[in-house]
C-alpha positions as CSV (number, residue, x, y, z in Angstrom):
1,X,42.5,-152.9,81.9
2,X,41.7,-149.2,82.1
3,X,43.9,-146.5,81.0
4,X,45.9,-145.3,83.7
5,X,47.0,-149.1,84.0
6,X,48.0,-149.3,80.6
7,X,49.7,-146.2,80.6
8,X,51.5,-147.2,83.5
9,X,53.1,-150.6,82.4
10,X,54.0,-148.7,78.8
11,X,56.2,-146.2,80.7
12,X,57.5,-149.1,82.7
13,X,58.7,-151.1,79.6
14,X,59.9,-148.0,78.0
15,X,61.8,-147.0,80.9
16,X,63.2,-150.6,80.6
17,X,63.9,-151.0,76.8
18,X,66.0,-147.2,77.5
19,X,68.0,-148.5,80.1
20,X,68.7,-151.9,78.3
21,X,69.4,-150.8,74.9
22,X,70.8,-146.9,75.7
23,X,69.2,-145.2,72.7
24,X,67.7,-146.2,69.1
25,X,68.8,-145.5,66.3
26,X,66.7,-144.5,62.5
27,X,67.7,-143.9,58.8
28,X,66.5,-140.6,57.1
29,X,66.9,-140.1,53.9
30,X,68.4,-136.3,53.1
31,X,69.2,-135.4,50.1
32,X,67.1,-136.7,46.8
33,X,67.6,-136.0,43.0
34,X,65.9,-137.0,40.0
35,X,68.3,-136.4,36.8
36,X,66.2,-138.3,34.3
37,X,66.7,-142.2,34.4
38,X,69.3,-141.9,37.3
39,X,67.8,-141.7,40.6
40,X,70.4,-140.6,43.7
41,X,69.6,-140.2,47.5
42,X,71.6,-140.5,50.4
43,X,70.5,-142.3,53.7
44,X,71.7,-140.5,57.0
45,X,71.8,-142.9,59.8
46,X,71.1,-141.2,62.8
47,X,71.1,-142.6,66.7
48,X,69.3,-140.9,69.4
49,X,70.5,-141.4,73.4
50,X,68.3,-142.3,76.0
51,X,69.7,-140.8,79.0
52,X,69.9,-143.0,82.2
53,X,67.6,-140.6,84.0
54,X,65.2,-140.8,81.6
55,X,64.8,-144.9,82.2
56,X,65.1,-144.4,85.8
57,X,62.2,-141.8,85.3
58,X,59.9,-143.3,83.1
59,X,60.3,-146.6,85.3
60,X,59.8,-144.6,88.8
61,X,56.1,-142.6,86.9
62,X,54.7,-145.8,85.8
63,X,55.2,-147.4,89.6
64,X,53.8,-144.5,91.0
65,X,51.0,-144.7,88.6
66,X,50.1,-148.8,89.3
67,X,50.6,-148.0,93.0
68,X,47.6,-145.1,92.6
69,X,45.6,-146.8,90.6
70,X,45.4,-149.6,93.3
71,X,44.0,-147.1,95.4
72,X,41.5,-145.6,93.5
């Protein structure tokens, strides 16, 4: 499987997983403090949006990219 293919079916799925799910979401820890034996830091859940046209994009570039690759 060369490159271009792979690159292809990983935009597809992306474009897939983005329109399925919407968005991901992560935990980043902000604020840390070490006051001798007490340890305190707070987690900050975050979620980021995928945008619909982002999916639909990513989905349309990776067809476009099997459909050259046949040609080549």
């Amino acid at each position: 499987m060369d490159a271009q293919r792979l690159a292809a079916i990983v935009l597809i799925v992306a474009g897939a997983l983005g329109l399925a799910y919407g968005g991901f979401s992560y935990t980043r820890e902000t604020h840390e403090a070490d006051l001798g034996p007490l340890h305190m830091s707070v987690a900050e859940k975050k979620r980021v949006n995928v945008p619909v046209w982002a999916g639909v994009g990513a989905i349309v570039a990776g067809g476009l990219l099997l459909v050259v690759g046949r040609k080549s």
